[in-house]
C-alpha positions as a printed NumPy array, in Angstrom:
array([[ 21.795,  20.832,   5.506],
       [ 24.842,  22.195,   6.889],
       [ 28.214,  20.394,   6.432],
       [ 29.288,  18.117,   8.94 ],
       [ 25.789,  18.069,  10.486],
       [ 24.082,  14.535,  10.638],
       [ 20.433,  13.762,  10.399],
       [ 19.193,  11.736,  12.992],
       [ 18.719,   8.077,  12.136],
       [ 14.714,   7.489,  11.105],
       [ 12.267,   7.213,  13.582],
       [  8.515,   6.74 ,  12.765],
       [  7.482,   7.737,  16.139],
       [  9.563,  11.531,  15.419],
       [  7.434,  13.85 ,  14.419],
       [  8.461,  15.103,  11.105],
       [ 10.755,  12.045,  10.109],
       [  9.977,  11.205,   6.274],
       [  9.731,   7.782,   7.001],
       [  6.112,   8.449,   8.25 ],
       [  5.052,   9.745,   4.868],
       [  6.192,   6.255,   3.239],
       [  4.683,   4.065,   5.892],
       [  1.448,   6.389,   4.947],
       [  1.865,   5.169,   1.146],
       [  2.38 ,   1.943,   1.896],
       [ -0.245,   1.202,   4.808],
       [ -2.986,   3.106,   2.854],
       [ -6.439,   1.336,   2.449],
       [ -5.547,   1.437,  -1.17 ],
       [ -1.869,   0.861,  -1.013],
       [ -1.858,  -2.133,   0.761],
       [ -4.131,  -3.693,  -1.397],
       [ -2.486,  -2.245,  -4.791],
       [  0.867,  -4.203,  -3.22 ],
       [ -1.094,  -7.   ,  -2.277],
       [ -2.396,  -7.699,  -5.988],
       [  0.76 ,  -6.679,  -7.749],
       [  2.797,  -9.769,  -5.458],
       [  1.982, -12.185,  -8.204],
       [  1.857, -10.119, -11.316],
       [  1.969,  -7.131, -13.555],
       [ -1.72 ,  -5.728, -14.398],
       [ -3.131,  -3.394, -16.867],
       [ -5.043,  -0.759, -14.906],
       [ -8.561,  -1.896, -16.072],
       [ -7.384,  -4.888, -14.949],
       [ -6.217,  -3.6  , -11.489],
       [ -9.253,  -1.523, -10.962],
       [-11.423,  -4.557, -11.5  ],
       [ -9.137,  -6.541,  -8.998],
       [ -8.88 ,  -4.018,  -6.031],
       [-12.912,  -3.773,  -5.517],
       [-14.587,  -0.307,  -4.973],
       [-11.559,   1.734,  -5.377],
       [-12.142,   4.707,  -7.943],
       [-10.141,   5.542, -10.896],
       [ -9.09 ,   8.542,  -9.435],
       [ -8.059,   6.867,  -6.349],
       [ -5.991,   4.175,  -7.899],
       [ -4.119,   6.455, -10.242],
       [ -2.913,   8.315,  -7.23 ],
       [ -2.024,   5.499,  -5.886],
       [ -0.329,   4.103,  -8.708],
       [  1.384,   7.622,  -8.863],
       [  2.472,   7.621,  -5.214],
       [  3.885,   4.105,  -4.963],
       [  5.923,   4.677,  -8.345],
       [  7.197,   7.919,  -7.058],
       [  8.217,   6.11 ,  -3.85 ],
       [ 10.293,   3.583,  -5.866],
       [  7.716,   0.501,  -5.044],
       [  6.485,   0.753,  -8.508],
       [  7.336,   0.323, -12.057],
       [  5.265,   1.938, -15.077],
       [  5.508,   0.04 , -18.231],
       [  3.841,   2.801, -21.005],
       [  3.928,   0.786, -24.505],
       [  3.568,   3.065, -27.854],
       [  0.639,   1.224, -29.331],
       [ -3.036,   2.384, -30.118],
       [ -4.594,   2.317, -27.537],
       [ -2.378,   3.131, -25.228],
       [ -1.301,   0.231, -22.635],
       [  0.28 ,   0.515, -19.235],
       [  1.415,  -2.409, -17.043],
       [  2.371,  -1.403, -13.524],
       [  4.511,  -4.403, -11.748],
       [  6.456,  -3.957,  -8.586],
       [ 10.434,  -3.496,  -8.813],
       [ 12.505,  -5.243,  -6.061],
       [ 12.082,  -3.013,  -3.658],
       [  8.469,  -3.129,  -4.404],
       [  8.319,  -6.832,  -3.772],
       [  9.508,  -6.792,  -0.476],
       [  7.137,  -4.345,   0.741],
       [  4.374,  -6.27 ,  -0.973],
       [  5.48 ,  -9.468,   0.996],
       [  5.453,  -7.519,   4.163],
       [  1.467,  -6.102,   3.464],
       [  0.786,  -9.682,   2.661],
       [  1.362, -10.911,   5.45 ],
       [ -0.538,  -8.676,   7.449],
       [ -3.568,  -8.721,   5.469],
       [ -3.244, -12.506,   5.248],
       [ -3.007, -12.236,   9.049],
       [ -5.581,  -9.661,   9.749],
       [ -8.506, -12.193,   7.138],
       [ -6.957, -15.639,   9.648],
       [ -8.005, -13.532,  12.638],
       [-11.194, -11.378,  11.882],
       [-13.735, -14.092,  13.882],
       [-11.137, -13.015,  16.735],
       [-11.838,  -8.785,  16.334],
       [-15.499,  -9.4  ,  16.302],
       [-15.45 , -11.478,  19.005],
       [-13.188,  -8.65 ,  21.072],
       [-15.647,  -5.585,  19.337],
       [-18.586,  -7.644,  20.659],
       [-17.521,  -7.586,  24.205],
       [-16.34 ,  -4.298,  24.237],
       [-19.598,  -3.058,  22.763],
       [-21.421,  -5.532,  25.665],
       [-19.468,  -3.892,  27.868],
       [-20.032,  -0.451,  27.631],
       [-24.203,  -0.677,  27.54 ],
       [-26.041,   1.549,  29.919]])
């Protein structure tokens, strides 16, 4: 970037602003649930796999990669046979967790609500 030349401030709604890619990370189907276990504590990743149903191994290691990467996560590799990892959130970490917990806590207190609303749209748009 040129010298004396700003970047505009972030702005999901710009295309191209960075800030999309981390809201991607975060609000992923398996991100928000990786955040959501890790509010209360550090897991193994057996441990995390088993908690966050029907995600793949593949799948969560990105995951875990991504979030880390992005600063939400911290990777705890001890030197012992076998090998154990702990992933835990860092502060940064924790209040993004907070803020997916909440809207997965709100999204489970309201779901009677959406199938209500998808039943009536659906009744709504038969021949």
């Amino acid at each position: 970037m040129a010298t004396g030349t700003l970047a505009p401030p972030p702005n999901v709604n710009r295309a191209g602003c960075p800030s999309r890619v981390v809201l991607e990370h975060v609000t992923s189907r398996w991100g928000v649930l990786v955040l959501a276990a890790l509010r209360e504590r550090s897991y193994r990743f057996s441990e995390l796999r088993r908690e966050v149903g029907g995600v793949s191994e593949k799948m969560l290691a990105q995951t875990l990669q991504t979030l880390e990467r992005d600063g939400f996560l911290h990777r705890d590799a001890k030197p012992v046979i076998p090998p154990r990892v702990d992933y835990s959130l860092t502060p940064m970490g924790h209040e993004v967790a907070e803020q997916v917990w909440t809207l997965t806590r709100w999204v489970e207190s309201r779901l009677d609500d959406v199938f209500e609303a998808r039943d009536a749209y659906d009744g709504s748009r038969e021949p």
